[in-house]
N, C-alpha and C positions, 0 to 999 in steps of 0.2 A: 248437417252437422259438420264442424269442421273438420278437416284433417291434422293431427296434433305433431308439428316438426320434431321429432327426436333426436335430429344430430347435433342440439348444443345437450343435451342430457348422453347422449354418447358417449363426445368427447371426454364431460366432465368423467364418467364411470372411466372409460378406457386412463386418464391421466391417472384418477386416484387409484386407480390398480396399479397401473405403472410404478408410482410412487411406492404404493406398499408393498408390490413386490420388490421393488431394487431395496429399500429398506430391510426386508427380511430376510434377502439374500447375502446383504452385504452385512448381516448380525448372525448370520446361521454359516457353521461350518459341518460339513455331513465329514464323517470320518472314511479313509477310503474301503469300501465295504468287503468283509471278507468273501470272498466267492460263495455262492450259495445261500449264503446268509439269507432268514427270511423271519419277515417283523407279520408281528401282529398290525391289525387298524389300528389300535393304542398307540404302537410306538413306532408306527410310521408316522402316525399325527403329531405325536411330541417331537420326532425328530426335524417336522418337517412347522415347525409351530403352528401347525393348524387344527383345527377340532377333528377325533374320528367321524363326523358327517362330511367335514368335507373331503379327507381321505376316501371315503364309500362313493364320494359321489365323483371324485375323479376316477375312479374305477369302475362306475356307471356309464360315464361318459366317453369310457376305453382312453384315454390319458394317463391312468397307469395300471400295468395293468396286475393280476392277481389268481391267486389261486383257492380251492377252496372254496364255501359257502355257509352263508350265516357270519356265524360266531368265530368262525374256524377258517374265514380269509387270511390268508398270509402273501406277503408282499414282499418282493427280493427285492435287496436292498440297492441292490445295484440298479433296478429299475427305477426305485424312489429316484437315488441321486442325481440319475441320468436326465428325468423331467424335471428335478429342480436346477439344475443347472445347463439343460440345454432347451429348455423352456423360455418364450422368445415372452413369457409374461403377458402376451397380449391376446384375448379374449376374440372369443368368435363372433360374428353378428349376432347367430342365432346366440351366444349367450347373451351377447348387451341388450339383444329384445326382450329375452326373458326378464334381465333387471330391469329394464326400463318400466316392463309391464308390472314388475310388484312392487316398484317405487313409484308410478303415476300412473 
């Protein structure tokens, strides 16, 4: 069986994140957060335009990080801001393996 080359399907996932992330960074302004301030998964995901799954699953992944359990996660806003704008947008191997493996 052969062995299936994955770095042109790499490439392509790492570019189209690139792309959607500098797009939603360059359409999304975070307000500067008031100290302490802490969002539910809702409305870290709204503010951050992404779904509460993936809000959960950056906090799975310890990327951002959070307080609480369940229903009852709460997320300082300042930590939000700080991985959306000092986030270098670019995905780990072990993620791009993961996409590559449930796209092919």
């Amino acid at each position: 069986m052969k062995s299936l080359d994955l770095a042109p399907l790499r490439e392509l996932i790492e570019r189209i994140v690139d792309e959607r992330v500098a797009i939603a960074l360059a359409n999304h302004t975070v307000a500067h957060p008031e100290p302490g301030e802490r969002l539910t998964v809702a409305e870290a995901a709204e503010l951050a335009r992404v779904t509460p799954g993936c809000v959960r699953r950056w906090i799975r992944s310890g990327r951002l990080a959070a307080s609480g359990a369940g229903k009852l996660l709460r997320v300082h806003r300042a930590d939000l801001d700080a991985m959306l704008r000092g986030g270098s947008g670019e995905l780990s191997d072990d993620e791009l393996d993961a996409i590559a493996r449930r796209i092919g």
